[in-house]
C-alpha positions, 0 to 999 in steps of 0.5 A: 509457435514462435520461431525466432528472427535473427536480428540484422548485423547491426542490431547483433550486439544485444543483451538478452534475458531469456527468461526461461527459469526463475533460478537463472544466473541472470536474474534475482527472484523476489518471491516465487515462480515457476516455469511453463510452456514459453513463447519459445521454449521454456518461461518465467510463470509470476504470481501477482506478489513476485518480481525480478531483477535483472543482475549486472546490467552494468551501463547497457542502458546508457546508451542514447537510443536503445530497443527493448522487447519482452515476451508476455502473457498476462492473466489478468487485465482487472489488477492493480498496475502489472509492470512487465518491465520497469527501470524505477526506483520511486523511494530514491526519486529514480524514475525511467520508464516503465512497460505495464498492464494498466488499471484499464487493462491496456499496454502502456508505455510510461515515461519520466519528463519531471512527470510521467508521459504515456503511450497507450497500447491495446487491451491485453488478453488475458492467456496470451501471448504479446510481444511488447517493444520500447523504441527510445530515441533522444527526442522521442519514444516509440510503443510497439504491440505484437510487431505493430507500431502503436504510438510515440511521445514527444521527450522534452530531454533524453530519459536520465540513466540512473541506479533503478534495477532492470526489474521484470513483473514488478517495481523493487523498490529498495526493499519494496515490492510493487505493482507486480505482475500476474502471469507469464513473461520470456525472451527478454533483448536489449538493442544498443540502437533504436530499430525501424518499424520494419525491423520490429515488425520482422522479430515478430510472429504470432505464438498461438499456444494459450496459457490455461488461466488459475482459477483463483482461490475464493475471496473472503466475503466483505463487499456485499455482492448486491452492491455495485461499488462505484469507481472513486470519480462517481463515490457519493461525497459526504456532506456536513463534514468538518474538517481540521488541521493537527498538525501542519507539515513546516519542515523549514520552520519545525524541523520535522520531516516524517510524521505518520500514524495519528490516532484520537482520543477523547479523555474528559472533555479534551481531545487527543491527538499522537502521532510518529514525529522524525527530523531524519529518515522514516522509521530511523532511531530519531523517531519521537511519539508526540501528542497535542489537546485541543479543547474546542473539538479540533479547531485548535491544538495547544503545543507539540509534546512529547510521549517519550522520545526514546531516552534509551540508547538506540530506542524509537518510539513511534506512533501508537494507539489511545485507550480512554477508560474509566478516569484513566487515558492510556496509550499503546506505542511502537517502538524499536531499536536501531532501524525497525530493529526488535520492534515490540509494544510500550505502554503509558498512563497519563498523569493528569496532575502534571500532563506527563506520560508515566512510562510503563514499559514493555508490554508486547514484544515479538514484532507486534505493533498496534493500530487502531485503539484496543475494543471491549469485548463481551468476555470482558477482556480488551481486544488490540489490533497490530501487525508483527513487524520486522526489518522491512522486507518486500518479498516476506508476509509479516502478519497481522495479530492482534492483543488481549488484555486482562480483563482492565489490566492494561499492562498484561496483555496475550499476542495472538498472531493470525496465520496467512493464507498459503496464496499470500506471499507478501503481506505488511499486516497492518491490522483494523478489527470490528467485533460482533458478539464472540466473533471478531473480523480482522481486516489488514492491508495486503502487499500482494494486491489492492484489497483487504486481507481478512481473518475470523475468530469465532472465540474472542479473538484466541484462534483465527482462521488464515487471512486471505484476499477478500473481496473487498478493493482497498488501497495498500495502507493500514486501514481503520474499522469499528462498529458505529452507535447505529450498528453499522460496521465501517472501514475508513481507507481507499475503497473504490472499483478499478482504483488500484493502490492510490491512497486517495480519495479517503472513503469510508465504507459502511454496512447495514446495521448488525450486518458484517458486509459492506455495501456501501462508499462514501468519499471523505476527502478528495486529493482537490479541497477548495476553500477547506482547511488542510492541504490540497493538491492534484495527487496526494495521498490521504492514508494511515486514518484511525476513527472514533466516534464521540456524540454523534460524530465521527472523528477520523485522522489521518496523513496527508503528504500534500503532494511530496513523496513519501510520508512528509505528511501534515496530520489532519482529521474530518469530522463526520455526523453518524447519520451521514452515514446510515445506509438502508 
């Protein structure tokens, strides 16, 4: 077992995080944990959706050279990024450092110079236990691995204090929870002053104890298992796409800073296209649901226009689903109050006479928002995936549901909420759906790792099964599925081996016909897009697509952020010929 070293006189005034309980006064949990056998005494046990903040750590960091160590055992070397410790807060472009396991399952160092530098550790192994030291100095920065140096890094400047938390297992990212870890974290020091290897070296000593590892809990079965999935660098790209822009992000012209959420609709001859459209801050009481028409399939758009803009005192309306049927085209949008504040669902008819919206009013409340078009079923009724949404929290599970009409009364609908598996702790529920005969697959976005979340119905829709981890790879973001005029099942998202929760590159995921699994990717778009319409860059994220087909193509939107943070994003949409698409 470990033994602890006593640090030199110098080296005395440290802060230490022991780590030996989720309850300590130290430390502030997000989510669950438990306790197990440490690399002394007692540990923190993480299951892969939680993480930790450290509490009052006041200005320890601001020191110009400091080391930092932590005990860890990790449980997995396959996930998504695991931090183990981390000084960030993305949201509020508060960037430091981070420990981690990384996608290729090494001990990496990260560190913010305007972009991230690296130092690369050894593989992690799995059950345990490593201790992991941060050395940073003015001008450099040190990786050590079970008291071993393993590299350093040239800084350009001294790594900036900011307001990030200390966080262990995870990113809170104000409000947010991200790249948790899975396993077991202890002894957790802070040093005012950077040590010599040989004093790193003296606090080290193996712990021979291994953890048993979980077994997990069986993955719902999406990917067809007789299927290699390639990583996203080696995905077939699709060929005979077209592509076009919607709406180009101009914020210094228009104004306009957050637009998100485009859905399409073919509607006699012209073609549709809404999305959330916000001057201010994402998800805030200025939201507006917009619309443009093109007449010539996309390669031009006629004028912004407004759905509704919220007239109500403190009422959002955002993006939104269409509906085309019979002579009428609907749409489906949510809305809510103040900030993500009684969010519900409001309906509207378009009135061709004039080419206004004829609001309809409140017709789903409880949280449900939708995301991808409402689908007919063989009972007659309509069928419209959503998530019940609230105020957003990072360490809660807001499910997917989804909404049944009235037969063709589109003003009356049922919500039916999905239940969660008891493994699934944080889930924003983002919902797509496909459907064969009187059984329905829904398919959600997960919090807790980068794979869908799924859910059956085997009577239209009114009883479900839990959503639980599928085994199916897919980036956290909402997804879009439906069945194509070939039979074919598809899921537009980010699907690709070893990929984690990057939103780029959009793919598309196709079955067999009439087969519910998939088993096959393509590659829609990458991050680079020479010499095509839309914007390009070297890591964007390409995200919230929706896909109709309409004569023999597929019509896919989706957010592109060019690069920039967080949702300033241009809507855009690729046109793909459904035989591209047929798989043996």
């Amino acid at each position: 077992m470990f033994a602890a070293v006593s640090l030199p006189a110098a080296a005395e005034n440290f802060v230490r995080w022991s780590l030996d309980a989720a309850d300590s006064s130290d430390i502030e949990l997000h989510g669950s944990a438990r306790s197990g056998k440490g690399a002394d005494g007692t540990c923190v046990v993480l299951d892969g959706q939680s993480t930790i903040e450290a509490k009052d750590v006041g200005s320890a960091f601001e020191a110009d050279e400091l080391t930092f160590t932590i005990w860890v055992n990790p449980y997995a070397s396959d996930r998504d990024q695991q931090m183990i410790a981390a000084k960030n807060r993305y949201s509020l472009d508060e960037r430091e450092w981070s420990l981690m396991v990384d996608r290729d399952g090494h001990f990496r160092l990260y560190l913010w110079q305007g972009r991230w530098l690296t130092v690369e550790g050894p593989q992690a192994q799995p059950g345990r236990w490593h201790q992991i030291g941060l050395v940073m100095k003015r001008d450099c920065a040190e990786l050590f691995v079970d008291g071993a140096f393993k590299g350093t890094v040239k800084l350009d400047h001294p790594i900036r204090s900011t307001g990030a938390p200390l966080t262990f297992g995870g990113v809170s990212d104000d409000g947010q929870i991200r790249q948790t870890f899975f396993g077991a974290l202890d002894e957790a020091r802070l040093i005012p002053r950077a040590l010599r290897p040989d004093e790193i070296a003296a606090q080290y000593r193996p712990v021979t104890a291994r953890h048993e590892i979980p077994k997990p809990a069986p993955l719902f079965p999406l990917w067809d298992v007789a299927s290699t999935l390639p990583k996203a660098d080696d995905l077939p790209q699709l060929g005979g796409v077209e592509f076009h822009v919607i709406k180009k992000w101009d914020q210094p012209r228009d104004g306009y800073t957050f637009l998100h959420g485009v859905s399409l609709a073919w509607h006699k001859g012209h073609l549709f296209a809404s999305f959330g459209h916000n001057r201010g801050a994402e998800n805030t009481v200025t939201e507006e649901a917009q619309f443009r028409v093109s007449d010539d399939g996309g390669k031009t758009w006629g004028p912004l226009q407004v759905i509704d803009a919220g007239a109500e005192e403190n009422l959002a309306v955002s993006h939104g689903v269409f509906l085309s049927h019979g002579q009428t085209l609907w749409a489906f949008h949510g809305a809510y109050y103040g900030r993500m504040d009684r969010i519900h669902t409001r309906a509207y008819r378009l009135e061709e006479s004039t080419g206004h919206w004829q609001p309809l009013g409140v017709v789903l409340e409880q949280g449900f928002w939708p995301m991808n078009q409402p689908v007919r079923m063989d009972d007659g009724n309509w069928i419209m995936p959503g998530f019940l949404g609230k105020r957003y929290s990072g360490d809660a599970a807001f499910p997917a549901a989804v909404a049944i009409s009235h037969g063709d009364d589109f003003t009356q609908w049922d919500l039916v909420p999905i239940p969660v598996s008891k493994p699934v702790k944080r889930m924003w529920g983002e919902s797509s759906l496909f459907v064969d005969g009187n059984t329905v697959f829904n398919l959600a976005r997960y919090g807790g790792a980068a794979s869908a979340l799924a859910a059956t119905s085997n009577d239209y829709g009114r009883t479900w099964s839990a959503s639980r981890p599928s085994n199916l790879p897919m980036a956290t973001s909402k997804p879009a599925a439906g069945v194509l005029s070939t039979g074919q099942r598809y899921l537009v998202c980010t699907t690709a081996r070893d990929n984690g929760g990057k939103r780029t590159p959009l793919t598309i995921a196709v079955s067999r016909p009439n087969e519910n699994t998939f088993r096959r990717v393509f590659v829609i778009r990458r991050s680079r897009h020479h010499d095509q319409p839309g914007e390009s860059a070297e890591n964007l994220s390409l995200s919230y697509p929706c896909a109709i087909e309409h004569e023999g193509k597929l019509y896919v939107g989706y957010s592109n952020n060019g690069g920039r943070r967080a949702n300033l994003n241009s809507a855009e949409m690729a046109v793909i010929p459904v035989e591209a698409l047929r798989v043996k």
